[in-house]
VMD Tcl script that draws the C-alpha trace (Angstrom):
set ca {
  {0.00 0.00 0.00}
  {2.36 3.05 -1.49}
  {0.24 5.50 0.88}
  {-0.41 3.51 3.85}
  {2.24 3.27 6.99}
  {4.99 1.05 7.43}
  {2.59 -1.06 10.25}
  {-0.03 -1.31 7.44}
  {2.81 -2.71 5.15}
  {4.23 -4.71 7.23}
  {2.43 -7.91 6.45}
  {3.47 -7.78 2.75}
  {7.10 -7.04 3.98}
  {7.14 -10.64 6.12}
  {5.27 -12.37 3.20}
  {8.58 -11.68 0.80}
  {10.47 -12.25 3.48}
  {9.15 -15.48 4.19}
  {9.16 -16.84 0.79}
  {12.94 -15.74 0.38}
  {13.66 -17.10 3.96}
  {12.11 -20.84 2.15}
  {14.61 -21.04 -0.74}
  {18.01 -21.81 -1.07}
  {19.10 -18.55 -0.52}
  {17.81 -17.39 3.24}
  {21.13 -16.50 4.38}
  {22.24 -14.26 1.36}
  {21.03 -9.96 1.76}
  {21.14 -9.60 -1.77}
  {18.19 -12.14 -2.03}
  {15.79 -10.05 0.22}
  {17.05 -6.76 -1.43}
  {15.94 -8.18 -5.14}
  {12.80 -9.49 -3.61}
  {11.85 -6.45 -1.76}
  {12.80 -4.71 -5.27}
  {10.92 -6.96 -7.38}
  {8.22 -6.25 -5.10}
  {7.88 -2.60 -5.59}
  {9.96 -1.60 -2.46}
  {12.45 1.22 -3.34}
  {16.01 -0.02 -3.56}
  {17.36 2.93 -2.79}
  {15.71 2.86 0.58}
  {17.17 -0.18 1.72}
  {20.04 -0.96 4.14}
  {21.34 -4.43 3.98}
  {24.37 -5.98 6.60}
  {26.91 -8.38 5.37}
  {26.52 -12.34 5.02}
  {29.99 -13.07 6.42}
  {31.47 -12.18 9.48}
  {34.66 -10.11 9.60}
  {36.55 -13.28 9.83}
  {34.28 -14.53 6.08}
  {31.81 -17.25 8.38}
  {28.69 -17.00 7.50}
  {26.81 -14.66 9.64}
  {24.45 -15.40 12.60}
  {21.43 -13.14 11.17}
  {21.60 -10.66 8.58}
  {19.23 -7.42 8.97}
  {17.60 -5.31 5.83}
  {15.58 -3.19 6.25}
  {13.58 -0.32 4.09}
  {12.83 3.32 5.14}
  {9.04 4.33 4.12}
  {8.86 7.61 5.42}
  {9.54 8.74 9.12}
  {9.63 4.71 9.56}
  {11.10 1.38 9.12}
  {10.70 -2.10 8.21}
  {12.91 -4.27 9.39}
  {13.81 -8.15 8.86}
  {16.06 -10.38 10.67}
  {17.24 -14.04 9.50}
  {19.96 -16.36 9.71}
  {20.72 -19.42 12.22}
  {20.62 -17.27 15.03}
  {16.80 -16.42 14.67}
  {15.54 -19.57 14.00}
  {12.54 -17.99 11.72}
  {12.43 -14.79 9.68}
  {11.64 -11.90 12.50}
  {9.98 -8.66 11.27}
  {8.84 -5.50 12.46}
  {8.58 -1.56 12.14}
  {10.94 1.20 13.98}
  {10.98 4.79 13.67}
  {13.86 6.37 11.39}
  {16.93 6.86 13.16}
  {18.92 9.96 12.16}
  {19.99 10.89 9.47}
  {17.51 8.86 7.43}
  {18.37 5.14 8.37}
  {17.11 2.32 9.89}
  {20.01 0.04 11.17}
  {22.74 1.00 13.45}
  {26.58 0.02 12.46}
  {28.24 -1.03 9.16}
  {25.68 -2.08 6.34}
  {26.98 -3.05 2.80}
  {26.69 -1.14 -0.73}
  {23.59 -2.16 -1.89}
  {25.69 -1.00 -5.81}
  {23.63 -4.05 -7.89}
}
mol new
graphics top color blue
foreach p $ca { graphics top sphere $p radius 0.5 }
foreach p [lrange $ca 0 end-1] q [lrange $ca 1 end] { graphics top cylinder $p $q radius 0.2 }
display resetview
């Protein structure tokens, strides 16, 4: 819903995250980014954080998440979770929704 809130969105946010978290490819950011895209999410709202950890093993959860407007949605996955997690945050300044290093979303 382009003009509804990120709460009223949020259930078609965990739907493509779900069906990404059920292929081959749960563990891999890039995968939820092309979804999300595919979707009609804007790409250029997204943050994304890596799939390795600084020592290159795959990471406990990955996070991605997509600004839509003064809020967020946010997903979680990987081994650590168990299950896809998502929910909504406000925007943290300036304009982002995770904290620490995310990745170059440059595809």
């Amino acid at each position: 819903m382009p003009e509804g809130t990120a709460e009223e969105n949020l259930p078609f946010f965990t739907s493509i995250v779900e069906a990404v978290w059920a292929t081959p490819e749960q563990a891999q950011g890039r995968a939820y980014v092309d979804a999300l895209t595919a979707a009609g999410f804007d790409k250029s709202a997204m943050q994304v954080t890596q799939d390795l950890s600084t020592v290159g093993n795959p990471a406990e959860s990955i996070q991605f998440s997509v600004r839509w407007g003064d809020e967020c949605l946010i997903g979680q996955v990987g081994p650590a979770t168990g299950a896809p997690f998502t929910t909504t945050a406000a925007v943290l300044e300036p304009d982002l929704c995770l904290i620490g290093q995310t990745r170059p979303i440059d595809w």
